[in-house]
Structure formats: C-alpha cells, structure tokens
C-alpha positions as CSV (number, residue, x, y, z in Angstrom):
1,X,73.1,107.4,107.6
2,X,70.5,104.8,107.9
3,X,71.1,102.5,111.0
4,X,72.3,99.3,109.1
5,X,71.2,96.8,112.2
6,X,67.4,98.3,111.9
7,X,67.5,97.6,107.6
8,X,69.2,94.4,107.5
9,X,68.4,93.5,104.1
10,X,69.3,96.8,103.0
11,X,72.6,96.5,104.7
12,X,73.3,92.9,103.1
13,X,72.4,94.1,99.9
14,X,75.1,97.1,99.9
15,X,77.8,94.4,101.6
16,X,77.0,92.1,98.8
17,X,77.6,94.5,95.8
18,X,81.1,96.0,97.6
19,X,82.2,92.8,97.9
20,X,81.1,92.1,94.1
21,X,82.9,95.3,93.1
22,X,86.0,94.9,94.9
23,X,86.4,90.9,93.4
24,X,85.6,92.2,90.1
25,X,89.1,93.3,89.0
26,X,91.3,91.3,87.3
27,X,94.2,90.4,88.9
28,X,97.5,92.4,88.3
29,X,100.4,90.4,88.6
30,X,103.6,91.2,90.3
31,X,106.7,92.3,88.8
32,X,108.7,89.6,90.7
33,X,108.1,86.9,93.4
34,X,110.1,85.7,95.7
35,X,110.4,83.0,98.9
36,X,110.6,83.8,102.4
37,X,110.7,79.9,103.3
38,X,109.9,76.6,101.7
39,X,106.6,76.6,101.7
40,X,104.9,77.0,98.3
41,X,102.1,79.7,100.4
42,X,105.2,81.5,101.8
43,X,106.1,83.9,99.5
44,X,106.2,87.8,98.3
45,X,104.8,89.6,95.3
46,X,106.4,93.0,94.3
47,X,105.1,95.5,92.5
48,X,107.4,98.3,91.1
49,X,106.4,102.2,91.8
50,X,105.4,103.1,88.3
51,X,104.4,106.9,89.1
52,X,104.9,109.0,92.1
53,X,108.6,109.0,92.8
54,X,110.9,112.2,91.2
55,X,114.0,111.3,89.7
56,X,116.3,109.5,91.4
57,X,114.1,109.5,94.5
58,X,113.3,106.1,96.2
59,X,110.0,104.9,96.7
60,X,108.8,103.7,100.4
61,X,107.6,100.6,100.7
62,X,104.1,99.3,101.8
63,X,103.7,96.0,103.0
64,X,100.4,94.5,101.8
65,X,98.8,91.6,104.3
66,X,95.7,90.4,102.6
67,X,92.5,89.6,104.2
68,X,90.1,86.8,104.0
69,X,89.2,85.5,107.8
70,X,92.9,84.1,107.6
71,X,90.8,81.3,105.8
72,X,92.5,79.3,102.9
73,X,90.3,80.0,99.7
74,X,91.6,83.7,100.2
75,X,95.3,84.6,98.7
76,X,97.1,87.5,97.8
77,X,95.3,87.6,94.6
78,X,92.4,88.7,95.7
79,X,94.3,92.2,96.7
80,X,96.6,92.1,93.4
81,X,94.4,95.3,92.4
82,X,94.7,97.1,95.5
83,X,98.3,96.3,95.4
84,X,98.9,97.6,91.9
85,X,97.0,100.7,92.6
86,X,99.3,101.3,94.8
87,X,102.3,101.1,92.8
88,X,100.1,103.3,90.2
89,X,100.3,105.9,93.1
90,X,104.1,106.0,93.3
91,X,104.7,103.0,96.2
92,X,106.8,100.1,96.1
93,X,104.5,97.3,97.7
94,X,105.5,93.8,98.7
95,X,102.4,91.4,98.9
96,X,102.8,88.9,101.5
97,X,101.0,85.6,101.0
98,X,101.1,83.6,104.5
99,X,99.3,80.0,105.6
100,X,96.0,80.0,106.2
101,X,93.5,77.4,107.4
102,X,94.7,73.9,106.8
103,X,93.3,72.0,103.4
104,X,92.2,68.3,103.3
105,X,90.1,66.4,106.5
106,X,89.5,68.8,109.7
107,X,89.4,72.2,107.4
108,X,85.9,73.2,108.0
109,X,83.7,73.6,111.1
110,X,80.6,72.5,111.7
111,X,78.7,74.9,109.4
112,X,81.0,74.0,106.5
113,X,83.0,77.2,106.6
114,X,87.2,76.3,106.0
115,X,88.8,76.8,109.4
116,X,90.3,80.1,110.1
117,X,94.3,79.8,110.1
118,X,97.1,77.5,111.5
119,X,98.6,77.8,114.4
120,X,101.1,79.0,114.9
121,X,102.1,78.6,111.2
122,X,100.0,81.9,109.8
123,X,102.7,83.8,112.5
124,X,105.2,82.1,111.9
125,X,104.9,83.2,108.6
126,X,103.7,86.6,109.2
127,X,107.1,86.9,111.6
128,X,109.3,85.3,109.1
129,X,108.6,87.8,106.3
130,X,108.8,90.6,107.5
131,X,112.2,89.9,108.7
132,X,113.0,88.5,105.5
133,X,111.8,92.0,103.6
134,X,114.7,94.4,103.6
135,X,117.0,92.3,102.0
136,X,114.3,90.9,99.3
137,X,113.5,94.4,99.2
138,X,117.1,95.3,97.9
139,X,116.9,92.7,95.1
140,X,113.5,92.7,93.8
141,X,112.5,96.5,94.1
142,X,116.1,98.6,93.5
143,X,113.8,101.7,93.3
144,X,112.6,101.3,97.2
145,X,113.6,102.6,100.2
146,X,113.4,99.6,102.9
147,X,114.0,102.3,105.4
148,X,110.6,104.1,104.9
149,X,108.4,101.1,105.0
150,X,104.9,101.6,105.9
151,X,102.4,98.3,106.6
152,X,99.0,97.8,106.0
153,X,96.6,95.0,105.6
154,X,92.2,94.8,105.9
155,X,90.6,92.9,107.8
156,X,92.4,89.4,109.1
157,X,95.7,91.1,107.3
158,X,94.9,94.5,109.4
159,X,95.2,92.6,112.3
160,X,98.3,90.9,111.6
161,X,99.6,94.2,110.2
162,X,99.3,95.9,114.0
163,X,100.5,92.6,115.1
164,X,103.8,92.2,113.7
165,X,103.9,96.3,114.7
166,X,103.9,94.8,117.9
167,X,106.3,91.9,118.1
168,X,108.6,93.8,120.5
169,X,105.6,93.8,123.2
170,X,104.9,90.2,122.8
171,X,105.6,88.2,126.2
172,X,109.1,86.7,126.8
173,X,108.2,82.9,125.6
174,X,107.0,84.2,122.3
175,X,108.9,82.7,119.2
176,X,108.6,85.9,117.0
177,X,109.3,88.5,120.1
178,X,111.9,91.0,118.9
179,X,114.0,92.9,120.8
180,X,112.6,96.3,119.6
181,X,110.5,98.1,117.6
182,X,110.2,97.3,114.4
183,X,111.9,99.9,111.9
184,X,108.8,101.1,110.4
185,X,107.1,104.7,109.3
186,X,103.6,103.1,110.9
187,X,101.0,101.0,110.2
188,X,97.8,101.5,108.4
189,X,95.2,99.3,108.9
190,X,91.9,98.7,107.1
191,X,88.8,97.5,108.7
192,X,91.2,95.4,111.0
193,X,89.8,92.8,113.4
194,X,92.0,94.5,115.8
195,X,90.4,93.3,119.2
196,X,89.7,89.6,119.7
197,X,87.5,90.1,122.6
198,X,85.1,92.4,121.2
199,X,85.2,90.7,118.0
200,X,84.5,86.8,119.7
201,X,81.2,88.6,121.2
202,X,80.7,90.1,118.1
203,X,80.8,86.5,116.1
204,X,83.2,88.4,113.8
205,X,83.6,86.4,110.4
206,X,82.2,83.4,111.9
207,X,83.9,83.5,114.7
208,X,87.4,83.5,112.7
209,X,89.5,85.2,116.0
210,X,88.5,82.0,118.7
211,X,89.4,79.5,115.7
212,X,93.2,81.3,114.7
213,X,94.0,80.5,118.1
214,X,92.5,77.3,118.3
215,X,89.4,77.7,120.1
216,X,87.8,76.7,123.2
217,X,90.4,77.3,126.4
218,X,93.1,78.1,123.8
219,X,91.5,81.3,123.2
220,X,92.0,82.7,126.7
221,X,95.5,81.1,126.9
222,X,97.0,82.4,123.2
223,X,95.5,85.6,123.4
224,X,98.4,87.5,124.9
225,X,100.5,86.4,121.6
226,X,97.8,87.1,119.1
227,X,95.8,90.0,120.0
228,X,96.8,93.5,119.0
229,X,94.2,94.8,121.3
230,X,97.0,93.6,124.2
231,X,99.9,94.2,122.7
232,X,100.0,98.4,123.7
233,X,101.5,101.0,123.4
234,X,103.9,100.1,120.0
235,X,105.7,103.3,120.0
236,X,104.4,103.4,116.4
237,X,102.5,105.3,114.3
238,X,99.4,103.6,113.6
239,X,95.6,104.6,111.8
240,X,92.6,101.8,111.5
241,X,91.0,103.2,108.0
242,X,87.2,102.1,108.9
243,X,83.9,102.0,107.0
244,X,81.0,103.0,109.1
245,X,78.5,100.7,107.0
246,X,80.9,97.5,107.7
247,X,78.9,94.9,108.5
248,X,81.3,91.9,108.2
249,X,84.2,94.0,110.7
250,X,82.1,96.3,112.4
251,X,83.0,99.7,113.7
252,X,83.1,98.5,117.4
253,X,86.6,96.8,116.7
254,X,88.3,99.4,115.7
255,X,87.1,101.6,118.0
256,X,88.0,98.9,120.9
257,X,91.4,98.6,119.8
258,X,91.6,102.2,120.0
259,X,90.6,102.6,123.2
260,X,92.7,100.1,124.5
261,X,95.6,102.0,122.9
262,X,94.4,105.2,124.6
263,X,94.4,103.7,128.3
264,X,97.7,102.5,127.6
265,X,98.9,105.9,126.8
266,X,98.7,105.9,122.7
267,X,96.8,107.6,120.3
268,X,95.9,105.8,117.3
269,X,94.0,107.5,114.9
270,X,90.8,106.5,113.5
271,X,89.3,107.4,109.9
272,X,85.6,106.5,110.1
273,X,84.2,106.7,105.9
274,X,80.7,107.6,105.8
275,X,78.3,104.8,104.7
276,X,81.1,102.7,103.2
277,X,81.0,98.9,104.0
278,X,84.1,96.4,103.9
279,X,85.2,95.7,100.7
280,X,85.7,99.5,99.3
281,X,88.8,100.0,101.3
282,X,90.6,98.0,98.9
283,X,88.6,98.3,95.7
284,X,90.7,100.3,93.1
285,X,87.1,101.6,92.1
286,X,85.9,103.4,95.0
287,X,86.6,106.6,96.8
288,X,87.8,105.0,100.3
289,X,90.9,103.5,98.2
290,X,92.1,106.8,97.5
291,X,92.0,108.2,100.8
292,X,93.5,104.5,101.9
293,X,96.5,105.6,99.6
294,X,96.4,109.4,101.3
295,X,96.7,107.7,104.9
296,X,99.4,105.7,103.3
297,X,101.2,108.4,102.0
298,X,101.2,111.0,104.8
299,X,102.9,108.0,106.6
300,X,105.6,107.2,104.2
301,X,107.1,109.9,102.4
C-alpha cells in the first residue's frame, strides 16, 4: 500500500472522492420519527427491516450515531443511506440525531470551522436516547427485538457509540452513569475517534476532541467522562471497523483505544480494510459497507 503521509496529494485526492461518493446518495427517509426530548435536534429515525428476517422472526436492532466532528452542519441525514442499507440487509436501525456545536455568535473558531459539540448537551442527549430506545423501539419498529440491539456509529458517532457502551464505568459524579452494563449484543464502531489523547496530538478533525469538552484546562479535567479510551474494560463486545488509508481518523486511534482496552484486560477487535479511507465505511457503494454489515451481523443475530 503506498505510504499515504510520503504522497500527500495522492492521499487528499482519494479522501476527497470517498467523501464525494459516500455524500452522493440521496437520502432515504425513515419510516417513522420520533422524540426523545423537546428539542427539535433530539430525535430518532427508524427504518423497518425490509429483508433479512424469516417469518415471524424479529429483527435486532442497530443503533446508528452519525458522524460529522460532532459539528452542527452534520445530521443524521448524511447517514440516511448507510442507515437504509441496513434495513435492506434485514436490521431494524434507529438513527439518532443529537446536539451538536452551538449555531449563531461563538459557533466557529478561529479558522472559521463551526465549533465541535455542546457540552454537556451532545451527552446528554446521547444518554437520554438510548434510555429512551426500547420503549420507542416497541412502537415504531413492532418487527424488532430491543433485546438484541447492537450500536454503531463512525467517526465522532463511533466514539459516542463506545461511550454510551461505557456509561456504567463513568465516575460516580457523572450525570449519565448507570448502574450497569448496558443491555447490548456489542458495539461496532467505524473509524471511531476513540482515544482523545492520541487524537488531540494527532489534531484529529481540527482538533474536534479538546473543543467537545471545552478546551484548554477543560480537556484534562472532562476527560474521565468523555473519553472511551478511559472508560475500560465494558464487559462488552466491541470491534473498531478501520480504513488503513483514513486520513481524517487515522489508524493510530483505533489502535490506541485498543491497546488501552488490552492493558485493562479486554480484547477488542480490530478490522483494518486495506487502502480504504474514511468515508467508505458508510457508503452504500463500496465494499467496506458490506463487511461493516457482516461485523454487524455476527454481533446481532
């Protein structure tokens, strides 16, 4: 594979057209939405299992967090295909959209990007859904099983996939601590950025991980409640699905978080796709989505 830090240009180039590909699908829209909460961003798109399932068998669920630096131009939408291809492949998915970075004066940083998140709204949120799921699961999607529900989410949504996994770890004084595990067949995340130290020195997305929790000393101080990468062992079945090309979540990440998981007595398993970039984990067109929905499935059925 060519070395994509020595042919940057090269590298850019291939980022560029995933990213082109994956954004050029229409979107599919959801069978239903529903509310987790007031807010008009806090709310969950399901998507029926339309193949898949025998007779009479319920579908599991996957829980779809969508990526986007947890920055505000990025919804659900965005992952609408992904979604749908999943329910093509005999799922029932629940797309959760969450609060991002705030709108109106404040909302960029110095070099114009939109800030990355709210605190602590974007977990609030994140929190609040997924203990709002089984019983919004049980009215919107009568063909699921809540019981077998399997998470995933790429990029910013892989890492709050592993970290709602994780709310049972979180310290004491966390809001959205629970008082164990969460119920779930195991996580699958895509291209997460699943280790807020590596990723800081690794200017990840701009930087996105220091400005979720608020930058400068708040970084040190709300990492203990934010960062999967601490939040070890889960008890929970859990693969990071990465690209080796990835250029915008690089490999390093994923294989920190996995380390981490390792000294603290877990295996997580790693799927590393040869010369695949960021976006094709979730582009309905390419050959990592399928084995996405393979890592998926051996999870959940």
């Amino acid at each position: 594979m060519p070395d994509a830090a020595a042919e940057p240009g090269t590298a850019a180039a291939r980022d560029a057209a995933e990213e082109k590909s994956a954004f050029s699908h229409p979107a599919v829209e959801p069978d239903s939405t529903a509310g987790y909460g007031d807010h008009p961003d806090q709310v969950i798109d399901f998507y029926a299992p339309r193949d898949g399932a025998g007779p009479g068998e319920a579908a599991p669920v996957v829980v779809v967090l969508h990526g986007g630096s947890w920055r505000a131009p990025y919804d659900r939408r965005h992952i609408s295909p992904f979604a749908g291809f999943l329910a093509r492949r005999g799922f029932a998915v629940a797309s959760v959209e969450y609060r991002r970075g705030a709108a109106g004066a404040g909302a960029a940083t110095d070099s114009g990007d939109p800030v990355a998140g709210r605190w602590p709204d974007t977990f609030d949120d994140v929190a609040a859904a997924l203990d709002a799921l089984p019983e919004l699961v049980r009215h919107h999607l009568p063909r699921a099983d809540a019981r077998r529900m399997v998470l995933t989410g790429h990029s910013a949504g892989g890492h709050l996939a592993l970290w709602a996994a994780a709310r049972h770890l979180l310290p004491a004084d966390a809001p959205w601590r629970t008082g164990r595990p969460a119920p779930l067949r195991g996580v699958v995340a895509l291209a997460p950025i699943a280790d807020f130290e590596v990723a800081d020195k690794l200017g990840v997305c701009g930087g996105a991980a220091r400005q979720l929790l608020g930058g400068g000393e708040l970084f040190a101080e709300r990492r203990p409640y934010a960062d999967p990468a601490l939040l070890l062992p889960t008890g929970i079945a859990t693969t990071l699905v990465q690209g080796r090309a990835d250029v915008d979540v690089p490999q390093a990440v994923a294989e920190a978080y996995a380390d981490a998981a390792a000294k603290a007595g877990e295996v997580v398993g790693v799927t590393l796709l040869e010369d695949v970039g960021h976006y094709p984990l979730i582009d309905p067109a390419a050959d990592a989505c399928a084995v996405v929905a393979e890592e998926i499935a051996q999870l959940a059925w």
